[in-house]
C-alpha positions in Angstrom: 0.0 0.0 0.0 1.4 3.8 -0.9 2.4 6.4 1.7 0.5 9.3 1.6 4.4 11.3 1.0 4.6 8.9 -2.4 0.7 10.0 -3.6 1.5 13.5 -2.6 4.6 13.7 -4.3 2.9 12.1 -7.6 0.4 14.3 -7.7 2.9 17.5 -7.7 4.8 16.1 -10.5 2.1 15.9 -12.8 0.9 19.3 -11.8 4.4 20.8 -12.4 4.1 19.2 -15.8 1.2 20.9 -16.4 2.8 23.8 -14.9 -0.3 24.8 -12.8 0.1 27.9 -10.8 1.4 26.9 -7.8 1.5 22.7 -7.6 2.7 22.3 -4.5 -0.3 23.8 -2.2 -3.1 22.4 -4.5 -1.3 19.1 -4.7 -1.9 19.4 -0.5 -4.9 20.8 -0.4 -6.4 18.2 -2.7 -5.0 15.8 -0.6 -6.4 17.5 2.4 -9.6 17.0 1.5 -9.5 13.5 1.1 -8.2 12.0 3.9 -9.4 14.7 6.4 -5.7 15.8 7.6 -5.2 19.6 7.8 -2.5 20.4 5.5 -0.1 21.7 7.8 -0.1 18.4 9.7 0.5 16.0 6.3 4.1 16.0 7.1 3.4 14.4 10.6 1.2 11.7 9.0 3.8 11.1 5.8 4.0 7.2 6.0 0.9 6.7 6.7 -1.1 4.7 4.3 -3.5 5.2 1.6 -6.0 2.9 0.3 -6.4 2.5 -3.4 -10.2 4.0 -4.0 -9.1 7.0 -1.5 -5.6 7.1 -4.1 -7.7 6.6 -7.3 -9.6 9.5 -6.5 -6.6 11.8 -5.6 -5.3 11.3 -9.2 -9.0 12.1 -10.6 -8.6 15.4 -8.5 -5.5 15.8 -9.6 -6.3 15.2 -13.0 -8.9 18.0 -13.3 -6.9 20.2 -11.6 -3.9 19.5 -15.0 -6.8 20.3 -17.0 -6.5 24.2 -15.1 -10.1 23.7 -13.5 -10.1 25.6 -10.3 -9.1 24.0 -7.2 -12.2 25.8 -5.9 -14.7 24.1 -8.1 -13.1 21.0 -7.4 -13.2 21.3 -3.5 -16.7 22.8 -4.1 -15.5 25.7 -1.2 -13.2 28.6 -0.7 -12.2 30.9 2.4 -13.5 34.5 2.1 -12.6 36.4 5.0 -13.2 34.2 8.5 -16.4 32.4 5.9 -16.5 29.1 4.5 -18.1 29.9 1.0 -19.4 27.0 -0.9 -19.1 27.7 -5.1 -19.9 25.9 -8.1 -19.0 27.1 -11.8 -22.5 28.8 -11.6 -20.4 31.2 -9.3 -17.9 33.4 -9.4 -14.8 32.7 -7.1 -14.6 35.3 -4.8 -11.1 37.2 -4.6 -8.8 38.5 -2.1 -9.4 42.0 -3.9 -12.9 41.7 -2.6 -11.8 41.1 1.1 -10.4 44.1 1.1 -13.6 46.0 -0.6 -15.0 44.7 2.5 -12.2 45.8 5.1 -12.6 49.5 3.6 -16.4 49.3 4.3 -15.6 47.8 7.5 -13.1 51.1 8.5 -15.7 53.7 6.6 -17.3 54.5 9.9 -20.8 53.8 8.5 -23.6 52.8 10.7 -26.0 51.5 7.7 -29.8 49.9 8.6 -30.4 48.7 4.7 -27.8 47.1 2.9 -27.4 46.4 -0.7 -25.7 43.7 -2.6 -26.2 43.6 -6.4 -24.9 41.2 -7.9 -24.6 39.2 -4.8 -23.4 35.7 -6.5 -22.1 33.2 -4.0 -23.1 35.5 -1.6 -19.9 36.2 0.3 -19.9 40.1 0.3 -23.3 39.9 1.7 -22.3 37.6 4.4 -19.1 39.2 5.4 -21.4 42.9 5.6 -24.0 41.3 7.9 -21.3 39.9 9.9 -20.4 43.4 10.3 -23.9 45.0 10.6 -26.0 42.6 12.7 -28.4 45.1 13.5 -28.8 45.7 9.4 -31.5 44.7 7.2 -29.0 43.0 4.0 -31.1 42.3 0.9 -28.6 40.7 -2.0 -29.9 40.4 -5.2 -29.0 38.5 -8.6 -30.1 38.2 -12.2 -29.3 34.1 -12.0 -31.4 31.8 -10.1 -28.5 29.3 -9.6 -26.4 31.7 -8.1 -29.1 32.5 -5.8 -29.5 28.9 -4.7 -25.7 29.0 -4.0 -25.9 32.3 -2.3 -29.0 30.9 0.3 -26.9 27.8 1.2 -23.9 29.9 1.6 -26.2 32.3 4.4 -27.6 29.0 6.2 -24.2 27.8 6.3 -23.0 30.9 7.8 -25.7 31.8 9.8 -26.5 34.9 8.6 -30.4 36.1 7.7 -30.3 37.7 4.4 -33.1 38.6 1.8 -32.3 37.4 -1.4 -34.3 38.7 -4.8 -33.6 37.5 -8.4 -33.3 41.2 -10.0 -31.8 42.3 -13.0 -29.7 45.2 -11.1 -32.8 47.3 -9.5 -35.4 45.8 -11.7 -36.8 44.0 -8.5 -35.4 46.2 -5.6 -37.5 48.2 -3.6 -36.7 51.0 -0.8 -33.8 53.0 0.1 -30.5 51.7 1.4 -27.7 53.3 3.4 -25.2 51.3 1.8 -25.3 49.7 -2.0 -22.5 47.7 -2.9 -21.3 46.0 -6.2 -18.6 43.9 -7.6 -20.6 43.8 -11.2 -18.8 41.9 -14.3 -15.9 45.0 -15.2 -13.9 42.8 -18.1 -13.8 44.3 -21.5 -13.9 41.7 -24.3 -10.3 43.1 -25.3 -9.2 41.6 -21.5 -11.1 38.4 -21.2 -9.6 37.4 -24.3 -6.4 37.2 -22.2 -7.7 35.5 -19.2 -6.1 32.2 -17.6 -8.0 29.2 -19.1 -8.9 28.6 -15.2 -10.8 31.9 -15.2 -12.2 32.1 -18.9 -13.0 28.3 -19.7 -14.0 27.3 -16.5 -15.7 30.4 -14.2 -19.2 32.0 -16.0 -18.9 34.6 -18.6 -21.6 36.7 -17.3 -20.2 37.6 -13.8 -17.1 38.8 -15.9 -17.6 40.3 -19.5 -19.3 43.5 -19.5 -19.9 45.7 -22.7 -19.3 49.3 -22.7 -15.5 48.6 -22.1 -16.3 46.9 -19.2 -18.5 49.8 -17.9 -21.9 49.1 -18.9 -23.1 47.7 -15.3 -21.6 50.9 -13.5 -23.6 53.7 -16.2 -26.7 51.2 -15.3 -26.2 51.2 -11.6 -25.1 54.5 -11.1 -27.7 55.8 -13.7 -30.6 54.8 -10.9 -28.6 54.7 -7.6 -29.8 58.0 -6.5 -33.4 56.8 -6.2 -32.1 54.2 -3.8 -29.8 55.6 -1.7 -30.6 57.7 1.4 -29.5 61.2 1.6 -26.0 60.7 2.7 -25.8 57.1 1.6 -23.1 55.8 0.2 -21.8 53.3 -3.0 -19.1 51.1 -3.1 -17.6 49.4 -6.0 -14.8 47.1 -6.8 -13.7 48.5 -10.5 -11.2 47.1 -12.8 -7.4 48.9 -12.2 -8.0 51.4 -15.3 -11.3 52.2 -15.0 -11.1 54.7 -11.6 -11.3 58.1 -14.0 -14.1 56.7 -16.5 -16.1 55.6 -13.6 -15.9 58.6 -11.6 -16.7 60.5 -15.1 -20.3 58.7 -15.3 -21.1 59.3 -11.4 -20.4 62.8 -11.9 -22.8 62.9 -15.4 -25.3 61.6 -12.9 -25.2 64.2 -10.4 -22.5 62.7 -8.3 -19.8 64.6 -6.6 -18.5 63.6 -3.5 -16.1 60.9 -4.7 -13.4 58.8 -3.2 -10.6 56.0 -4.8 -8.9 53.8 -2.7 -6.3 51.5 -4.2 -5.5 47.7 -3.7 -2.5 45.8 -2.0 -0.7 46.5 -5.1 -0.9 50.0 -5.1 -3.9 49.6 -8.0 -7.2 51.8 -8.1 -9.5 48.7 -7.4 -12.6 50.3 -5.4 -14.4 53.6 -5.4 -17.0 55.3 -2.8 -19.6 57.3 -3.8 -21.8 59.5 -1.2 -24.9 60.7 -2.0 -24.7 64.1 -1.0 -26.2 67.0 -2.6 -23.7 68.7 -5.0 -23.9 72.9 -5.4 -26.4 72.8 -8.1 -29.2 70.3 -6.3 -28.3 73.0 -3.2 -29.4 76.0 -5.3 -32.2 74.7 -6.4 -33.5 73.6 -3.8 -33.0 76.8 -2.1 -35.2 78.3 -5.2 -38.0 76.2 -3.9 
C-alpha cells in the first residue's frame, strides 16, 4: 500500500508538468480534502497509508486540476474572510481583492440599517457585511437563479439572515439603502480574451464580461442609484485597475460629486465610494423652492 508522502509527491509532479500555478499547495490541499488531515499536519502523517479508491480519487482530483479547473470548483469551497463559502462554476470565485472591498467598508465609519448587494453571487460580500452589521437589514440580489440557490446555502451555512431577490440590477429592488454595494462583471472583451484558461474556460462569462469597455453595469447602476440611496448614503464598487477616471466620469454625469478611490495591496485603483450628498447645483435649487 502507498504512503501518503509517495501520492503526494505524484500528484505534484504531474501538476508541475502541467505547470499549474502553484502545484505544491493544490497538490496538499487536494489531498487535504480526502483523507481529512489539515494540510499543515500532512508531514506528521507522511508514511501513513493510503487505500487504493481513496488514491484513485486523488489522481481524478489531480487530474482536473492538470486540465486548469479551479481548485475551488473542485473542493466545491473557498475561504472568504473568516467564511466558508461553498461555489460551483454557476459562481464566481470570490477574490482576495474583494476582502479588502469589504475591510474598507468595515473602517468607513458607516452605521447603515439597509444594505445592498447587487450582484450578490455566492453571496460572500453579503455575508461578510452582515457579519459586520447585525443590526442591518441585508437584501442581496441576482439576475441568475442558480447563483441565488448557491448564495442561500452559503447564508444558512454561515448563519447569517439575508433577503435574497432575483433582479436584474434594481429591476426587482424596492426602498432606500444606506449602503449599495457591487462587484458587477468589469472585463472588457479586449481583456477576457487574455484571461487564464482557469478563469475564462472554467468560471461563467456573465459575472465577468461586460460591454461598454467593461463599464456598462456601473452607467446602469449609477444611472438609478440615487433613487435608492438615502441622503448621505453611500456606494461602493470594486472596479477594474484602469477604470477609476471613466467611472468617476459617469457618477459625476449623474449628479454625483462627492467621490473617493482607494487603491488595492498593489498600489492599484480597485474600489471607489460614492456619497450621496447633494452637490452645489441640487443646493441652489433647492434653495429656489
Amino acid at each position: 500500500m502507498q504512503s501518503l508522502l509517495e501520492t503526494l509527491n505524484q500528484g505534484i509532479a504531474i501538476l508541475q508538468k502541467a505547470e499549474t500555478e502553484n502545484p505544491f499547495l493544490e497538490a496538499e490541499l487536494l489531498l487535504e480534502q480526502l483523507v481529512k488531515i489539515p494540510r499543515l499536519e500532512l508531514s506528521v502523517h507522511c508514511f501513513d497509508p493510503i487505500d487504493k479508491k481513496k488514491m484513485d480519487i486523488y489522481f481524478e482530483l489531480i487530474n482536473r486540476r492538470a486540465k486548469f479547473e479551479p481548485v475551488q470548483y473542485i473542493l466545491g469551497e473557498t475561504q472568504f474572510l473568516d467564511f466558508t463559502i461553498k461555489v460551483t462554476p454557476d459562481v464566481l470565485i470570490p477574490r482576495p481583492e474583494t476582502e479588502l472591498l469589504v475591510d474598507y467598508i468595515k473602517h468607513d465609519y458607516l452605521k447603515p440599517q439597509r444594505i445592498l448587494d447587487i450582484g450578490t453571487g455566492s453571496g460572500a460580500i453579503a455575508i461578510a457585511l452582515k457579519s459586520l452589521f447585525p443590526d442591518a437589514e441585508v437584501i442581496a440580489s441576482d439576475i441568475s437563479s442558480k447563483a441565488l440557490d448557491i448564495a442561500l446555502e452559503n447564508a444558512e451555512l454561515n448563519k447569517q439572515s439575508i433577503t435574497f431577490i432575483e433582479s436584474d440590477l434594481f429591476s426587482a429592488v424596492e426602498g432606500k439603502f444606506d449602503l449599495i454595494v457591487s462587484n458587477p462583471p468589469y472585463i472588457s472583451a479586449e481583456d477576457y480574451a487574455k484571461l487564464p484558461i482557469e478563469v475564462k474556460e472554467f468560471e461563467p462569462e456573465t459575472a465577468l464580461l461586460a460591454e461598454e469597455n467593461g463599464l456598462i453595469c456601473y452607467r446602469q447602476i449609477l444611472s438609478k442609484a440615487k433613487g435608492y440611496l438615502n441622503e448621505k448614503g453611500v456606494l461602493f464598487f470594486e472596479i477594474g485597475e484602469k477604470q477609476a477616471t471613466l467611472i468617476e466620469e459617469i457618477a459625476r454625469e449623474y449628479s454625483f460629486s462627492d467621490i473617493d478611490i482607494y487603491q488595492d495591496l498593489c498600489d492599484k485603483d480597485r474600489y471607489i465610494k460614492i456619497t450621496n450628498s447633494k452637490n452645489e447645483f441640487e443646493n441652489i435649487l433647492n434653495l429656489l423652492k
